[in-house]
C-alpha positions as CSV (number, residue, x, y, z in Angstrom):
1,X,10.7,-85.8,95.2
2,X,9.2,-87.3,92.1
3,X,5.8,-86.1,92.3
4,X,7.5,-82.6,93.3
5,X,7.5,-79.6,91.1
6,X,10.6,-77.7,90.4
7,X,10.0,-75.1,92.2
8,X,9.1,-77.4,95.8
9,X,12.6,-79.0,95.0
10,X,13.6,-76.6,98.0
11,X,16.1,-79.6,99.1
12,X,18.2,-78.9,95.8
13,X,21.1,-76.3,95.9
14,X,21.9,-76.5,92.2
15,X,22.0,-78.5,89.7
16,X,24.9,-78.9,86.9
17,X,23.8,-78.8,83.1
18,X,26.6,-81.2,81.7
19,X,25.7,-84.4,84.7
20,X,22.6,-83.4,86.4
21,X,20.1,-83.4,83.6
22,X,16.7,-83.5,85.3
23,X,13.4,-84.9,84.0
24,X,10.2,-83.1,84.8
25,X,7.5,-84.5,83.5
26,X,5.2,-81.0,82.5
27,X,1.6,-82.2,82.3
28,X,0.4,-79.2,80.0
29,X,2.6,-80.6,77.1
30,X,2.9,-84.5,78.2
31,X,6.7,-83.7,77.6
32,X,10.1,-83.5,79.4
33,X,12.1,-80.2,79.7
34,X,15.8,-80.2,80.0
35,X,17.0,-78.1,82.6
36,X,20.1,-75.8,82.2
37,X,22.2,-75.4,84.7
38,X,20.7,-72.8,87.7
39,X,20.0,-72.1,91.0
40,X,17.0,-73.8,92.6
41,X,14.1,-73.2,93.8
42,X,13.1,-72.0,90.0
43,X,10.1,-70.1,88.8
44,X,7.7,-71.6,86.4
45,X,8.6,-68.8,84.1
46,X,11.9,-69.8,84.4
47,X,11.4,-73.4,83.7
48,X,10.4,-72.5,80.1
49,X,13.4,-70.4,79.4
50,X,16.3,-72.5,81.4
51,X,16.3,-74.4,77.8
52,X,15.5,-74.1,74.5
53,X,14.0,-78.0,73.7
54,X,12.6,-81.1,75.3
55,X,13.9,-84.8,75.2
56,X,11.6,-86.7,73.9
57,X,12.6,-90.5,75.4
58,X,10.6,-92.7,73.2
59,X,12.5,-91.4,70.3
60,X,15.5,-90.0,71.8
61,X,15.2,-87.0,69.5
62,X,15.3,-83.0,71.1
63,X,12.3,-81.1,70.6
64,X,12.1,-77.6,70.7
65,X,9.7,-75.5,73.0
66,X,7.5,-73.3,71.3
67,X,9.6,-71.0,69.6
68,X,8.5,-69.0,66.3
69,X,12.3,-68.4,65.1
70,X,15.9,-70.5,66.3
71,X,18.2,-67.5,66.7
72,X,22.2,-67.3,66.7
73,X,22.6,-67.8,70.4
74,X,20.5,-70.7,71.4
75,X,22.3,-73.6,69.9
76,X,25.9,-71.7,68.1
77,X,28.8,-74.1,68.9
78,X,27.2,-76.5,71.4
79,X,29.0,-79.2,70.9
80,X,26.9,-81.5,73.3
81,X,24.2,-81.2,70.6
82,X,23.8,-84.7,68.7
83,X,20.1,-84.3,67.3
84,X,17.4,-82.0,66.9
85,X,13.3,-82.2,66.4
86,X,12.3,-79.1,65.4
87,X,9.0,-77.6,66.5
88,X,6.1,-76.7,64.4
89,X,5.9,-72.9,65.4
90,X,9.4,-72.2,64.1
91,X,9.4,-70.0,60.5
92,X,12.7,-69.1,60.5
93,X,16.0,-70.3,61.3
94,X,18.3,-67.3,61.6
95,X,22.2,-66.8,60.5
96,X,24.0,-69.0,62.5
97,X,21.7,-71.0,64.5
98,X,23.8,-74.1,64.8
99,X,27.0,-72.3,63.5
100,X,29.7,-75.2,64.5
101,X,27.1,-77.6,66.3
102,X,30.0,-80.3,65.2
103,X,28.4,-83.4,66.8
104,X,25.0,-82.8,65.1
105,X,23.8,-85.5,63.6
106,X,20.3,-86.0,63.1
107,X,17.9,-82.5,62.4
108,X,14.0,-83.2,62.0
109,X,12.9,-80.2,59.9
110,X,8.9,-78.9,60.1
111,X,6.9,-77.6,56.8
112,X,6.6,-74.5,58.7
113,X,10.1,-73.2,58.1
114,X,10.4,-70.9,55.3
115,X,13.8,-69.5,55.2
116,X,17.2,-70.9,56.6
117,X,20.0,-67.9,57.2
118,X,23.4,-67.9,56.5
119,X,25.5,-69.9,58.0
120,X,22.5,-71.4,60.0
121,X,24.7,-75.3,59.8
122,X,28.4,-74.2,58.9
123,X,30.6,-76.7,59.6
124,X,28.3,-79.6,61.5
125,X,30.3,-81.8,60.5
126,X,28.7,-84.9,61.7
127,X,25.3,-83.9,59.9
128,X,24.8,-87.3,57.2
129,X,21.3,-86.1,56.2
130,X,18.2,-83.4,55.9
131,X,15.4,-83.0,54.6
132,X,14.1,-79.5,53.7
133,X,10.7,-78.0,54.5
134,X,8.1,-77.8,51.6
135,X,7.5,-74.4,52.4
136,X,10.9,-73.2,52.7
137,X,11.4,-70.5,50.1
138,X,15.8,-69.4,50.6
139,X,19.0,-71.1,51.3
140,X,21.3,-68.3,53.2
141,X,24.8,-68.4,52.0
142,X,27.2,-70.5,53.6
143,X,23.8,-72.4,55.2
144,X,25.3,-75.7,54.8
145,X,29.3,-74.7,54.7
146,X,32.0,-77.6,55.5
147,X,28.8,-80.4,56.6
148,X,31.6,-83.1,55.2
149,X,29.1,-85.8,56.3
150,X,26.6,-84.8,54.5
151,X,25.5,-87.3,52.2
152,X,22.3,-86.4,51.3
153,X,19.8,-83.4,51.1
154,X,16.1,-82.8,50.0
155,X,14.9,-79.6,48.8
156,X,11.4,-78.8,48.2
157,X,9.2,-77.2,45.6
158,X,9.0,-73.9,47.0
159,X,12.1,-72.7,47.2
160,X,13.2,-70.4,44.9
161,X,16.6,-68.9,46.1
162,X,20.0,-71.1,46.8
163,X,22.7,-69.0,48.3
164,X,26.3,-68.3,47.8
165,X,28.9,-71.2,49.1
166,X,25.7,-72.9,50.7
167,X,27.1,-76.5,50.0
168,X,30.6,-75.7,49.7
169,X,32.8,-78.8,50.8
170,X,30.4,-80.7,51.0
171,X,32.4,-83.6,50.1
172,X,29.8,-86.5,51.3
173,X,27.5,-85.2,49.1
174,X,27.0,-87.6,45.9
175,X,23.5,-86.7,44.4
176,X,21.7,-83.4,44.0
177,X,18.3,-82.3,42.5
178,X,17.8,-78.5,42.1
179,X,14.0,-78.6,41.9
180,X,12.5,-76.5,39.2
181,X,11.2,-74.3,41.8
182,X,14.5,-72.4,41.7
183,X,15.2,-69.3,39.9
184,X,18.3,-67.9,41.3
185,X,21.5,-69.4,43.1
186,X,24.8,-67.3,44.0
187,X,28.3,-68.1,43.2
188,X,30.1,-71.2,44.2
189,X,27.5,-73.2,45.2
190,X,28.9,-76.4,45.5
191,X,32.5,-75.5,45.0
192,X,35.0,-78.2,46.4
193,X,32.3,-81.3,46.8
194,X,34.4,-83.7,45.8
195,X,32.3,-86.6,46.1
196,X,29.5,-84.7,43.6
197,X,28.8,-87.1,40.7
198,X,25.5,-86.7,39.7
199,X,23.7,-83.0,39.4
200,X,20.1,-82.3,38.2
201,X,19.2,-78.5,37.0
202,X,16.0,-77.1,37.2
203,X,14.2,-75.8,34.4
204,X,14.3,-72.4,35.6
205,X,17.8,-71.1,36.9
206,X,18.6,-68.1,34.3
207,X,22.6,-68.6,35.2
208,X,25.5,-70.7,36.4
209,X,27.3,-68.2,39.0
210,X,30.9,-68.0,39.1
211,X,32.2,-71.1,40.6
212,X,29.2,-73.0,41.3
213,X,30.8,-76.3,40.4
214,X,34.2,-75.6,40.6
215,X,36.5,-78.3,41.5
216,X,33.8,-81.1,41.9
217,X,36.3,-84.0,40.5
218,X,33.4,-86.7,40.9
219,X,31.3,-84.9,38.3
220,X,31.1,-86.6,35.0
221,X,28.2,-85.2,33.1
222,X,26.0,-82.0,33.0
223,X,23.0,-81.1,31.4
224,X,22.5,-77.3,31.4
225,X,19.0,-76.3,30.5
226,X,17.8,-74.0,28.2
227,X,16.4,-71.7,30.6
228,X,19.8,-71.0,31.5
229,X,21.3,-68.0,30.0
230,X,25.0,-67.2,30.9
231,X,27.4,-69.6,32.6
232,X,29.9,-67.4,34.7
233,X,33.8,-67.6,35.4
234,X,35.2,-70.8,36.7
235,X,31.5,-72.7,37.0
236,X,33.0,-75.9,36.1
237,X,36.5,-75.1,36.4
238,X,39.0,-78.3,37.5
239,X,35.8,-80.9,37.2
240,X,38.7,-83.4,36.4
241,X,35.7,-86.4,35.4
242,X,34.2,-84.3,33.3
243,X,33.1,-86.2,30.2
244,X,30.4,-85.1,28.3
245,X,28.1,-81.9,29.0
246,X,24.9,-80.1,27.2
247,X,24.4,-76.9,26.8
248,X,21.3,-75.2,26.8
249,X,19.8,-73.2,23.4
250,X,19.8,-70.2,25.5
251,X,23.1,-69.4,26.5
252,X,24.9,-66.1,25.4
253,X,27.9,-66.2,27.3
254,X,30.3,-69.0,28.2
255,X,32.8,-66.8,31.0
256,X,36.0,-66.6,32.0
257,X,37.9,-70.0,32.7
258,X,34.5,-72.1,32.7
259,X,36.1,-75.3,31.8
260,X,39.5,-74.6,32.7
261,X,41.2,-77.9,32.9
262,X,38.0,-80.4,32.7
263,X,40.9,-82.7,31.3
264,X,38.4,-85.6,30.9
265,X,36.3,-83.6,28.6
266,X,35.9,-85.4,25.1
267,X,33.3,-83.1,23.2
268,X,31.2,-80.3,23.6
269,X,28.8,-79.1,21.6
270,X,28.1,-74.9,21.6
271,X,24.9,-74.0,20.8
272,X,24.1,-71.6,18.1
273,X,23.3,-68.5,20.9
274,X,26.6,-68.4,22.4
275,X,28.2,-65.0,21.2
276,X,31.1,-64.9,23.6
277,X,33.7,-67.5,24.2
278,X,35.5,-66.3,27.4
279,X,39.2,-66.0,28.3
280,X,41.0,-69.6,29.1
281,X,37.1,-71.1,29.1
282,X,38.2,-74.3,27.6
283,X,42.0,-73.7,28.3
284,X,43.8,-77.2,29.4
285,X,41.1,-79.7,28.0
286,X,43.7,-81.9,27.2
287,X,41.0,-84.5,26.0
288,X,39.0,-82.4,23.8
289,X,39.2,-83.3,20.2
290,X,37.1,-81.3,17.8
291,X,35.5,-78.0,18.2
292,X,32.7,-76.2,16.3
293,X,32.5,-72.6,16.9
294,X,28.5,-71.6,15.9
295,X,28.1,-68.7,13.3
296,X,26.5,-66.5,16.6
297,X,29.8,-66.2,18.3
298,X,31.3,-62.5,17.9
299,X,34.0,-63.1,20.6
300,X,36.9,-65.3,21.8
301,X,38.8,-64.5,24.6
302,X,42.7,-65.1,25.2
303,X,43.8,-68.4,25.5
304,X,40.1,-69.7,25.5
305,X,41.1,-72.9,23.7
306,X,44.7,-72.8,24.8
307,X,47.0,-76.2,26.3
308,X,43.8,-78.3,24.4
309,X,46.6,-81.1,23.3
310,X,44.5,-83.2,21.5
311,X,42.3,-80.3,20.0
312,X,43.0,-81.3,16.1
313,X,40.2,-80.4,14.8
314,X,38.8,-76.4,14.7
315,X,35.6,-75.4,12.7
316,X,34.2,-72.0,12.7
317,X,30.9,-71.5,10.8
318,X,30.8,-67.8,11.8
319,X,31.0,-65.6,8.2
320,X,32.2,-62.8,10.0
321,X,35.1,-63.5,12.3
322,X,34.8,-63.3,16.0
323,X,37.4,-61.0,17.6
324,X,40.3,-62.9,18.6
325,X,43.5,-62.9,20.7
326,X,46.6,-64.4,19.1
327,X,46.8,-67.1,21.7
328,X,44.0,-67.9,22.0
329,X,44.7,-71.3,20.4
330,X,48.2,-71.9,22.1
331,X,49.7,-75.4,21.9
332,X,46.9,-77.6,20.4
333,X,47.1,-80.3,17.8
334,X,45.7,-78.6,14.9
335,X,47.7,-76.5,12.9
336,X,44.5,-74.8,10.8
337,X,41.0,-73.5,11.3
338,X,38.5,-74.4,8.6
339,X,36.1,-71.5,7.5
340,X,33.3,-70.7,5.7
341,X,33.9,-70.2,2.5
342,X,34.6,-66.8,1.1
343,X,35.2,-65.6,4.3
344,X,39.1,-65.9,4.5
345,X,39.4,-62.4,4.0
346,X,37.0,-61.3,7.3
347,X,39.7,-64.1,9.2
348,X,43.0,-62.6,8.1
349,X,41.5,-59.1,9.3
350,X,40.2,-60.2,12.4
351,X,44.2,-62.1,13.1
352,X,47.6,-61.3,12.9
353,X,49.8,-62.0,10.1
354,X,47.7,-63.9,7.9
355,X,46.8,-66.3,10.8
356,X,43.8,-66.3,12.9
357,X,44.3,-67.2,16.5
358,X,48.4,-68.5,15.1
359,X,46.3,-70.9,13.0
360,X,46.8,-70.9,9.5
361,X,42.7,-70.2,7.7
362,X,41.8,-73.0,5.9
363,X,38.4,-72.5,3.6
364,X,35.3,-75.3,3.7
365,X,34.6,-76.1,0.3
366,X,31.6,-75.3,-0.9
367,X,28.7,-77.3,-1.4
């Protein structure tokens, strides 16, 4: 029988997918195909499409058959799937092609894939490692969801676009380099990875999307750059080993709740192009000790600097006062906020009650 072809394997009835496994050596492409369960005698044509890869036994690894995309059906949810050579034919990997593969643990990824779709490796848990086509130019959303083994990942230079939620829980997940190739990532990017403590920005994302770092306790330092131009609600919110963090010469906008409770978070410097300070952006920074607001800022939200304990010193160099909310400064240590001088009358305008914020307006001498 072991010089026979499947289809002279006449003496067969069937043959079971999950204990009968079947070696047939296929002389065309010198490797083995892994037969699905079926009914024999088989055509040749349905050889080739009783299952989607080949083991390769000096390596161990799967290789796909010649396919030019890995759709949602092949490999979604097969748990029996541990590892996975990928062939040199396949572009794309669609949404969900190993949606839930949870016992994935080893993918080998060509340079001739150029986008992975949403959801393409949600929740493979088991999955330590990847590395990312050169030529791959998106990252669906959700690509990489709940892959809580996954330690480390390599992105190329040509991709451009990281998606919503892509490396959400990833809590494996230590180190990160977003390569300078990317312009654009959605919101919550790596929301949740806990284990997160080192992150490198590229030089050309324009913006920090809502949540992107949100709740990534590990994370102790940050260094926005100045192509960077708004930093969205929640980006850093609850990064509890939050330290120390740059902020581009760019930014306009620092949103909604940003740093909400970075308790860890000593000093900050804001850069002379912010004009908007957003509402509870620094509220709960218990460790924050000084603050100088830059003469660019128009705006501060309601209890932006709010719960900031040890917040005894407040500086604003701004001659006209940015619109503010009376609590904004709820419940820190200092008591006053020093202004330029001559504008007193601009901050007891802009306040309530001859405060500014509930603090009393304090004037910098002049020079």
């Amino acid at each position: 029988m072991a010089n026979k072809k499947i289809p002279e394997l006449t003496e067969l009835a069937s043959v079971n997918s999950a204990t009968d496994f079947l070696p047939v050596v296929d002389t065309s492409t010198v490797k083995t195909k892994k037969i699905s369960l079926a009914n024999l005698p088989m055509s040749d044509a349905e050889i080739d499409q009783s299952y989607p890869f080949t083991t390769n036994f000096k390596s161990g690894t799967e290789e796909t058959l010649d396919l030019n995309i890995i759709n949602s059906t092949r490999f979604r949810s097969d748990t029996n799937l541990t590892s996975i050579y990928i062939g040199s034919n396949v572009k794309s990997i669609s949404s969900l092609g190993f949606f839930e593969c949870f016992n994935l643990d080893s993918v080998t990824m060509p340079d001739s894939v150029t986008s992975i779709g949403d959801e393409a490796f949600r929740g493979c848990a088991s999955l330590a490692n990847i590395a990312i086509s050169d030529r791959l130019t998106a990252i669906g959303s959700l690509a990489f969801f709940a892959c809580s083994n996954l330690a480390s990942v390599k992105i190329g230079g040509s991709t451009t676009f990281i998606g919503s939620q892509s490396f959400q829980y990833c809590t494996s997940l230590t180190n990160f380099i977003i390569p300078d190739s990317v312009t654009s990532m959605g919101y919550a990017v790596f929301f949740g990875c806990t284990g997160l403590s080192n992150i490198t920005i590229g030089d050309s994302v324009t913006s920090i999307a809502g949540g992107t770092f949100m709740r990534c306790s590990s994370l102790d330092s940050v260094t926005i750059p100045d192509s960077v131009i708004s930093i969205d609600g929640s980006a850093f919110r609850d990064c509890t080993s939050l330290t120390s963090i740059t902020i581009g010469n760019s930014v306009t906008s620092i949103g909604n709740q940003v740093f909400q409770q970075c308790s860890s978070l000593t000093s900050i410097t804001i850069p002379n192009s912010v004009t908007s300070i957003g509402n509870s952006a620094f509220n709960l920074c218990t460790s924050l000790t000084n603050i100088t607001i830059p003469d660019s800022v128009t705006s501060i939200g309601a209890f932006a600097f709010a719960n900031c304990s040890a917040l005894s010193t407040i500086i604003s160099l701004a001659v006209d006062a940015p619109t503010v909310i009376t609590n904004s400064f709820n419940n820190v240590a200092a008591t006053a906020i020093t202004v330029p001088a001559g504008a007193t009358a601009s901050y007891v305008a802009a306040g309530t009650d001859g405060k500014y914020g509930g603090l009393i307006i304090a004037e910098l001498a002049e020079a």
